[in-house]
Structures are given as structure tokens and as C-alpha cells.
Gaussian input, Z-matrix of N, CA and C with variables (Angstrom, degrees):
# hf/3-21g

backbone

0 1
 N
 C     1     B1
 C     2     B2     1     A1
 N     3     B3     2     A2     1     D1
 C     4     B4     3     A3     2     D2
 C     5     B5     4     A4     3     D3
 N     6     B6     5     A5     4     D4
 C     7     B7     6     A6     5     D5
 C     8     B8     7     A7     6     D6
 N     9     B9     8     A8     7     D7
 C    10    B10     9     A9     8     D8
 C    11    B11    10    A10     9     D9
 N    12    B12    11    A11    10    D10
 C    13    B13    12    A12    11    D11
 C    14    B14    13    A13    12    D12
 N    15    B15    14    A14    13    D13
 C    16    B16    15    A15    14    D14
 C    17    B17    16    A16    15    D15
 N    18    B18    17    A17    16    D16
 C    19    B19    18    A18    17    D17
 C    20    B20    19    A19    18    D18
 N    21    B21    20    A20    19    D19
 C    22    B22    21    A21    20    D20
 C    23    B23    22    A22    21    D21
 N    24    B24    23    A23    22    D22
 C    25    B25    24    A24    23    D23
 C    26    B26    25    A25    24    D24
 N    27    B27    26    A26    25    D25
 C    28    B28    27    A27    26    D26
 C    29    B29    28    A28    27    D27
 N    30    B30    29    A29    28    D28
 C    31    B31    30    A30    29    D29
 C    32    B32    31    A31    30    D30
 N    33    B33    32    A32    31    D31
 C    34    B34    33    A33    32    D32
 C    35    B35    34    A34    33    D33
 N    36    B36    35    A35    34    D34
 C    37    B37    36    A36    35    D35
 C    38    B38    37    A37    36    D36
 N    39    B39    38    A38    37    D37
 C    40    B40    39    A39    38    D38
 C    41    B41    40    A40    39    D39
 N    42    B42    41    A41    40    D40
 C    43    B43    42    A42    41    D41
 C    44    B44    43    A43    42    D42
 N    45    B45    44    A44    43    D43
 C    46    B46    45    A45    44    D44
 C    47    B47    46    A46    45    D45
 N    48    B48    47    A47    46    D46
 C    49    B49    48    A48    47    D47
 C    50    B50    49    A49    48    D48
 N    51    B51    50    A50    49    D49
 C    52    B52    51    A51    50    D50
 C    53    B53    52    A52    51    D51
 N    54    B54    53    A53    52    D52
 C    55    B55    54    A54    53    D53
 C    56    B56    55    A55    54    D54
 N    57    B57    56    A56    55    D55
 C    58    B58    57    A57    56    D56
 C    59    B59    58    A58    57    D57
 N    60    B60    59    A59    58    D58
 C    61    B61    60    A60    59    D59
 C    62    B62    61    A61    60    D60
 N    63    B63    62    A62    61    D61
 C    64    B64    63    A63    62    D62
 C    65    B65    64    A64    63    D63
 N    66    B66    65    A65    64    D64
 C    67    B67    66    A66    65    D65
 C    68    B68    67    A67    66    D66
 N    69    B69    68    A68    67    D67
 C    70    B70    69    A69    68    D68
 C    71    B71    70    A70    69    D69
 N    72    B72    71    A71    70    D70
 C    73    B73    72    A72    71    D71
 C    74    B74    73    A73    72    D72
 N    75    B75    74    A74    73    D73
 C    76    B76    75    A75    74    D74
 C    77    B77    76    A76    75    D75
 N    78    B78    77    A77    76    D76
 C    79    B79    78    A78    77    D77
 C    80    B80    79    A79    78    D78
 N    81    B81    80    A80    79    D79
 C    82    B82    81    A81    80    D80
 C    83    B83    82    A82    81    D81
 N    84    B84    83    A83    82    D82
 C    85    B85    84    A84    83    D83
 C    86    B86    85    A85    84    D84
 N    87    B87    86    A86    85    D85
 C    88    B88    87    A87    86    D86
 C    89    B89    88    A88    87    D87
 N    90    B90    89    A89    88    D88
 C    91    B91    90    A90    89    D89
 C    92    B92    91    A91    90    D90
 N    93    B93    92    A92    91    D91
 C    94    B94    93    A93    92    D92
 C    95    B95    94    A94    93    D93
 N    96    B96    95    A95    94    D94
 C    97    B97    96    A96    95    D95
 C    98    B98    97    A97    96    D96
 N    99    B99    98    A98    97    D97
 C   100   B100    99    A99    98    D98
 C   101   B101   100   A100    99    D99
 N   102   B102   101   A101   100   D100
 C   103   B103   102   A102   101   D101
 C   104   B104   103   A103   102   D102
 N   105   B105   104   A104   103   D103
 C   106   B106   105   A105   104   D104
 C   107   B107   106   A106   105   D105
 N   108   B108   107   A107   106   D106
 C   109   B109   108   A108   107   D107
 C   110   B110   109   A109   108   D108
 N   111   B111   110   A110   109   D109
 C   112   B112   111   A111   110   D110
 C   113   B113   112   A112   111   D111
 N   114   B114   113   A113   112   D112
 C   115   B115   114   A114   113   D113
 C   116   B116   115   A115   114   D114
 N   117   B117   116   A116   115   D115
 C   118   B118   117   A117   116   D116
 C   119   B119   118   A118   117   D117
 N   120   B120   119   A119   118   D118
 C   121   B121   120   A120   119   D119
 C   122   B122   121   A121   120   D120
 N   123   B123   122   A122   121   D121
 C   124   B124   123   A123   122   D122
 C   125   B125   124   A124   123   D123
 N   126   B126   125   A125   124   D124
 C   127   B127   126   A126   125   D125
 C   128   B128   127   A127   126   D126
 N   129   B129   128   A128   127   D127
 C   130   B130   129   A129   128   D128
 C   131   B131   130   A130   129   D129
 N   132   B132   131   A131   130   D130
 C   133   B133   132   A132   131   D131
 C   134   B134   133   A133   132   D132
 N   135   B135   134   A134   133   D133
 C   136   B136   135   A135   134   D134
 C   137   B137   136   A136   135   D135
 N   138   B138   137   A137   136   D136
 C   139   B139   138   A138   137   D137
 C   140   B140   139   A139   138   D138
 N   141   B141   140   A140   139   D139
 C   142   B142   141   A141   140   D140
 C   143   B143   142   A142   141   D141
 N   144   B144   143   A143   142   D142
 C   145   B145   144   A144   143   D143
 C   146   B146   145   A145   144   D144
 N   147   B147   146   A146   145   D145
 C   148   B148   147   A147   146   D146
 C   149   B149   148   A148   147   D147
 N   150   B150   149   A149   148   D148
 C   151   B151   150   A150   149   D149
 C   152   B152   151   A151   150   D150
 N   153   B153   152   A152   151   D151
 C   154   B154   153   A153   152   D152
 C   155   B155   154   A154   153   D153
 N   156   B156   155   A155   154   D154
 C   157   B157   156   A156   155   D155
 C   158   B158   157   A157   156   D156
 N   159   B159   158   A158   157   D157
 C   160   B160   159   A159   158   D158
 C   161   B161   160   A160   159   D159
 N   162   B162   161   A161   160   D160
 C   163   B163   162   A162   161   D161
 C   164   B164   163   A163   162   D162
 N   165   B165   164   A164   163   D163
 C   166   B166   165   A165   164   D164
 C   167   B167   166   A166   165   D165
 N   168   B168   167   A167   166   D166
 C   169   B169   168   A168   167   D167
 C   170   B170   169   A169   168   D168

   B1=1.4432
   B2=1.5298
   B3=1.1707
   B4=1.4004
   B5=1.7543
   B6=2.0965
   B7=1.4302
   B8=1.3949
   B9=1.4150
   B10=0.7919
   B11=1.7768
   B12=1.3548
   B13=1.3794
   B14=1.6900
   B15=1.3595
   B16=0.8391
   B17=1.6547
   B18=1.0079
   B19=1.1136
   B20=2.2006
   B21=1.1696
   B22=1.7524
   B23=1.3783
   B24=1.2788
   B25=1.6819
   B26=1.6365
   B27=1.5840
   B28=1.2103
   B29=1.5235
   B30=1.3064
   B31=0.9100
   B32=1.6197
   B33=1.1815
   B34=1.4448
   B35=2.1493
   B36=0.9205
   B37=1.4801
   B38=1.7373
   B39=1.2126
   B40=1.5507
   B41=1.4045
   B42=1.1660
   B43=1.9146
   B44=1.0274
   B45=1.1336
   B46=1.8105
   B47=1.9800
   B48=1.5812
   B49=1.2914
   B50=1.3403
   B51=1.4774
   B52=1.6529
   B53=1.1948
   B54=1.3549
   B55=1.4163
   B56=1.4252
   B57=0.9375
   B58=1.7462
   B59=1.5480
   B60=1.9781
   B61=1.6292
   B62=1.4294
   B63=1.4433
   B64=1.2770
   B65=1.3953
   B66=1.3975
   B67=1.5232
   B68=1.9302
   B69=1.5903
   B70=1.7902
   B71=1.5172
   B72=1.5177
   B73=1.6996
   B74=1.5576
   B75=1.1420
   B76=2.4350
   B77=1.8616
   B78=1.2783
   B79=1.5247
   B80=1.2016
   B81=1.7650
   B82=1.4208
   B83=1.6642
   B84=1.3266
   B85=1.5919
   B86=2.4538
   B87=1.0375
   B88=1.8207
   B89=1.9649
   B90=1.2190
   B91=1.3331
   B92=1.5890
   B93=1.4079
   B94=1.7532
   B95=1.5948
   B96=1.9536
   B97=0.8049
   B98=1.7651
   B99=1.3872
   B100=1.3362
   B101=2.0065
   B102=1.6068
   B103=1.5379
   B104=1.4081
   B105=0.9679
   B106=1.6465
   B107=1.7693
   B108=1.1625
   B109=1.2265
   B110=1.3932
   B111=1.5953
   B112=1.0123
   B113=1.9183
   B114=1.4166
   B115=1.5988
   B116=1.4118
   B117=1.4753
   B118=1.8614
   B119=1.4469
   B120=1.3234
   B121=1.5635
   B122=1.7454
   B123=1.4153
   B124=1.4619
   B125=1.6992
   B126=1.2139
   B127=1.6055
   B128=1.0019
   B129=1.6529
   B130=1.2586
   B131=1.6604
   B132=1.1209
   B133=1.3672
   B134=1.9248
   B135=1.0019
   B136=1.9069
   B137=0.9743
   B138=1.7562
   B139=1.4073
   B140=1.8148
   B141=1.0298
   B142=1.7060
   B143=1.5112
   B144=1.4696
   B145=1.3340
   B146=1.3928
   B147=1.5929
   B148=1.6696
   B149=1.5615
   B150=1.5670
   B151=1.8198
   B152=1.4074
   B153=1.0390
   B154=2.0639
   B155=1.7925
   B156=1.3530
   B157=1.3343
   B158=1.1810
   B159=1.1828
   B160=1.4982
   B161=2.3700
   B162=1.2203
   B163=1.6571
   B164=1.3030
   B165=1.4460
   B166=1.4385
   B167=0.7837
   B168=1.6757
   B169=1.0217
   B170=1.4737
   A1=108.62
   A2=124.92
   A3=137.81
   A4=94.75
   A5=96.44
   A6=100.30
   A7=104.38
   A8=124.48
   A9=107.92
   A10=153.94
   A11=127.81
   A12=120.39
   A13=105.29
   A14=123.43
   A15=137.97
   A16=122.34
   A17=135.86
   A18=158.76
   A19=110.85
   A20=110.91
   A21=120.57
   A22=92.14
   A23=133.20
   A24=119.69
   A25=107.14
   A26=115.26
   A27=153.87
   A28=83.53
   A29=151.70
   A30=139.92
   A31=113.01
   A32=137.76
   A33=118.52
   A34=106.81
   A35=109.08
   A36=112.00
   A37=112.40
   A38=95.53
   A39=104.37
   A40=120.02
   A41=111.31
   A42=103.09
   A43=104.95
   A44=149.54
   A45=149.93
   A46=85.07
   A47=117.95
   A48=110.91
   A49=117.82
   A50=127.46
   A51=121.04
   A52=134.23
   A53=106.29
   A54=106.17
   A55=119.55
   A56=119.40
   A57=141.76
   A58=103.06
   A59=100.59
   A60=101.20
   A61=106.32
   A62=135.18
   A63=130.27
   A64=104.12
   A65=113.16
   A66=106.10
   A67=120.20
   A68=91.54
   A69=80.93
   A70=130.71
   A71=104.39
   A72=112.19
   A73=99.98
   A74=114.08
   A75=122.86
   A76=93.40
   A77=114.89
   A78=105.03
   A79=108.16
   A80=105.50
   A81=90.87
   A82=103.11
   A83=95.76
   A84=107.87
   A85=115.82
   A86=78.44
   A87=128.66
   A88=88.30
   A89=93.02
   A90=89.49
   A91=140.83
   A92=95.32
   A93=98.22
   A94=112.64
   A95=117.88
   A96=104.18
   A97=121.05
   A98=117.84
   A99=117.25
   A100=97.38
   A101=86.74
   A102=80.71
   A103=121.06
   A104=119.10
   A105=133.22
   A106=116.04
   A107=101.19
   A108=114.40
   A109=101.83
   A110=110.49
   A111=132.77
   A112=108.15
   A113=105.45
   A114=104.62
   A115=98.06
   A116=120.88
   A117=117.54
   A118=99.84
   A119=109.20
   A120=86.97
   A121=117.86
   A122=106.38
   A123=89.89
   A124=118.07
   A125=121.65
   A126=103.66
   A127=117.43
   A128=130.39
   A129=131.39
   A130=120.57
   A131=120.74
   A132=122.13
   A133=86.47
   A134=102.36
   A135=104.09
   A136=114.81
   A137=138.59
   A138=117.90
   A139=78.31
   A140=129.42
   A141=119.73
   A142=118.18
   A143=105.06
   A144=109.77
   A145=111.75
   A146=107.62
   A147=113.10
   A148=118.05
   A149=104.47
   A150=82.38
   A151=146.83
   A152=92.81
   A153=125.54
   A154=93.81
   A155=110.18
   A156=78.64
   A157=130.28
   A158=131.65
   A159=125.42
   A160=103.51
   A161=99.50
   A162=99.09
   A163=103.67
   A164=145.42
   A165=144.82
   A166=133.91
   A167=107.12
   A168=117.58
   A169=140.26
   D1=131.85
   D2=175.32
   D3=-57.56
   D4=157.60
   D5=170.17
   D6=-103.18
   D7=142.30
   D8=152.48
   D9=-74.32
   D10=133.42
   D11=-162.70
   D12=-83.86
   D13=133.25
   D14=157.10
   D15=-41.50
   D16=138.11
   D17=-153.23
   D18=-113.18
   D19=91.82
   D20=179.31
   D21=-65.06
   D22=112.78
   D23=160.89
   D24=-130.49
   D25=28.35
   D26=-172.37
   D27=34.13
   D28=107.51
   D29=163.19
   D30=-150.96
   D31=142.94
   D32=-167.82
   D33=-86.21
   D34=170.34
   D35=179.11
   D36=-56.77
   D37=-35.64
   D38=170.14
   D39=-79.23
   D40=-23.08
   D41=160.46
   D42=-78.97
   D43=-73.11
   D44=-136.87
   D45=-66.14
   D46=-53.78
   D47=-178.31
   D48=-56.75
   D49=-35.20
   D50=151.90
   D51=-80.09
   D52=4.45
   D53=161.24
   D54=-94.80
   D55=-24.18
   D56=177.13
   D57=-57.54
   D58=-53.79
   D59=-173.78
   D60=-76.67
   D61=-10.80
   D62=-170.58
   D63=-86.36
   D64=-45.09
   D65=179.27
   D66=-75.80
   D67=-34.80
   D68=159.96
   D69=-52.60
   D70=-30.51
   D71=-170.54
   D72=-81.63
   D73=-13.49
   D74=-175.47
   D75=-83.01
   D76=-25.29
   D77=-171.29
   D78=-121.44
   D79=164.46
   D80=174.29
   D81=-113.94
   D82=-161.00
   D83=-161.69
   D84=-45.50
   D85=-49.01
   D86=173.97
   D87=-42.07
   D88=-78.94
   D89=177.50
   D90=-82.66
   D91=-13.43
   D92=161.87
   D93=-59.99
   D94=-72.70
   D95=-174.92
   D96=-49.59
   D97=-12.00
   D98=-169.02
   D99=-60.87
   D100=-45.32
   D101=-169.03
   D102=-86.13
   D103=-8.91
   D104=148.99
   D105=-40.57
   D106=-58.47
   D107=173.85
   D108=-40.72
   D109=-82.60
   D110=-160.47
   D111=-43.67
   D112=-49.98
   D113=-176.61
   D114=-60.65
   D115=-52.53
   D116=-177.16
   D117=-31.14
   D118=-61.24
   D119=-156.53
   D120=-78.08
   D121=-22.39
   D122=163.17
   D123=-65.48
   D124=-45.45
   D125=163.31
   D126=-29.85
   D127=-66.87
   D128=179.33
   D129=-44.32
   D130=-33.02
   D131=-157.63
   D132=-92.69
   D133=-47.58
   D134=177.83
   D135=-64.42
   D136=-12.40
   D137=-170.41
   D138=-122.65
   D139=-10.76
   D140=142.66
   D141=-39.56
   D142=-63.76
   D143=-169.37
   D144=-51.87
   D145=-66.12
   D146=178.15
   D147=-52.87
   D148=-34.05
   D149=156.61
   D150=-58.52
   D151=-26.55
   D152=174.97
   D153=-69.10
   D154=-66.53
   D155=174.58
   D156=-110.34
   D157=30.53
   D158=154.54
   D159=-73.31
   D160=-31.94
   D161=173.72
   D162=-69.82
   D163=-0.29
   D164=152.54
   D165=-52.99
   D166=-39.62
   D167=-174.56
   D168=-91.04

């Protein structure tokens, strides 16, 4: 399984955590999991990919 790389979005732990609660409180239920969904499957489709090619190699 690939690692995943961390993400610089210069931001401290306490922003991304108030930013997280600000955008949960803009949507409702309907559309979180919508976008949950939606990131799952790009995970899925990306740690597809890197399996494909780490077996390349």
C-alpha cells in the first residue's frame, strides 16, 4: 500500500479544525456524506492507480 504524503496548506491544526467545523455548519447532512462519498472514491481510484504502478515496477 502506498504512504500517504502529507499535504503543506501552511495552516496551523487549529485552522484546518475551524475550517472543517465552518464548512460542516454551510452544509447539511445530504451533502456532507455526498462529499464523503465523493473523496472515498477518489482515494480509491488513487491508491488503484499507485497499485498499478508500483506492480510495474
Amino acid at each position: 500500500m502506498a504512504i500517504p504524503a502529507s499535504l503543506d496548506m501552511g495552516l496551523t491544526s487549529e485552522q484546518v479544525l475551524e475550517a472543517f467545523r465552518r464548512a460542516l455548519n454551510d452544509m447539511t447532512d445530504e451533502q456532507i456524506n455526498a462529499k464523503f462519498t465523493e473523496i472515498s472514491a477518489k482515494i480509491t481510484a488513487v491508491e488503484e492507480r499507485l497499485t498499478a504502478l508500483e506492480k510495474e515496477e
